[in-house]
Each structure stands twice: as C-alpha cells, then as structure tokens.
C-alpha positions in Angstrom: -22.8 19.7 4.4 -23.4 18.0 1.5 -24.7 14.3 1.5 -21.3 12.3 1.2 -19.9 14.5 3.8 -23.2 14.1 5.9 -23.0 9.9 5.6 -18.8 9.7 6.5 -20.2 12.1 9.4 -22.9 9.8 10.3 -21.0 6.7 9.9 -17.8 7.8 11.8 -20.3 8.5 14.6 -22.3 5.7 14.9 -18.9 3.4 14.5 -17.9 5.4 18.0 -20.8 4.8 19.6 -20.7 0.7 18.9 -19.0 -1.3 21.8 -15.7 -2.5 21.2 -15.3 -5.9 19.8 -13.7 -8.9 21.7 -11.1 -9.8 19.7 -9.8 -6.1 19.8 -9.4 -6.1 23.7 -7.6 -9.5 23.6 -5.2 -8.2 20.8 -4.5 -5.2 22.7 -4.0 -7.2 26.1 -2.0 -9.3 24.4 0.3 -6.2 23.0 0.4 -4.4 26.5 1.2 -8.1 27.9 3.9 -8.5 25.1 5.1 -4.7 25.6 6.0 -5.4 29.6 8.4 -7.9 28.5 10.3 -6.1 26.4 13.8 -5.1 27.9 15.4 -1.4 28.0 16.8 -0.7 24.9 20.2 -0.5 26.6 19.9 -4.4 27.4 18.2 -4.9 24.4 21.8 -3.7 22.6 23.7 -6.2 24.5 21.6 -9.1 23.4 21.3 -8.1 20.1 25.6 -7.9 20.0 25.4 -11.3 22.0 23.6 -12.3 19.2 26.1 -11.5 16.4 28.8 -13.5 18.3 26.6 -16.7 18.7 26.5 -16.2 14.5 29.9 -15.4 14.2 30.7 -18.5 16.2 28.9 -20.7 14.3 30.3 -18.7 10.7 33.3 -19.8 12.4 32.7 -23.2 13.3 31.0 -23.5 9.2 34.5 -22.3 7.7 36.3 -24.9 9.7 34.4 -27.3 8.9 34.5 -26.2 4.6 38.3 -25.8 5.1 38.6 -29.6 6.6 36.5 -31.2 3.7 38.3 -29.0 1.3 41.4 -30.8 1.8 42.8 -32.9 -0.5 43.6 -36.6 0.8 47.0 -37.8 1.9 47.8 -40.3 -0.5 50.2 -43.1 0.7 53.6 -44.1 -0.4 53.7 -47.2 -2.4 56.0 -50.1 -0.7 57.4 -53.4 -3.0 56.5 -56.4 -1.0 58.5 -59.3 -2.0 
C-alpha cells in the first residue's frame, strides 16, 4: 500500500470505530418516525388525484371570477325629465 492509500485506510477505520453522533440518531428517528406515516402508494394516488381537483376547483372558481370582472358595465338608458 502506498501512503495515501494507507491514511484513506486508516481514516475510514478509525471513523468506524467512533460512536455515532446525536444528532445522527435523532435525524434518523425522525425519518423512521416520518416513514410510518406515510400511506400505501395506492392511497397515496388517490390523494394526490384529490389533490388536482381541489386545484381545478379553485382554477375554476379564479376564471369565474376573471370572467365576471371582465365584463363590461350595463350602461343605462337616458330618460328626458321635464
């Protein structure tokens, strides 16, 4: 081995050996915590598609909306008072 090879060797070893820091335990309880929540991916399709409609609802409810304030004004008739 030469001596670059030798000191990756050594230091891949000795970064083994140290104990395992805090914050990696919490992040991984946290994404084994997060991981039990997530749904099969066959309900995880319908809310995704549930999803779309809410947006397509509310496209829907936006282009109403744009097509009411696009309208021109009624203008009234004039009358002659006497």
């Amino acid at each position: 081995m030469t001596e670059g090879q030798e000191s990756t060797a050594a230091s891949a070893s000795a970064a083994s050996q140290q104990p395992e820091c805090l914050c990696g335990n919490i992040r991984r309880a946290f994404r084994e915590a997060a991981n039990m929540f997530l749904p099969p991916e066959s309900a995880a399709k319908h809310f995704r598609q549930a999803q779309v409609e809410v947006w397509r609802g509310i496209r829907e409810l936006v282009d109403l909306r744009i097509e009411h304030l696009s309208r021109e004004p009624n203008k009234g008739t004039r009358v002659v008072v006497e």
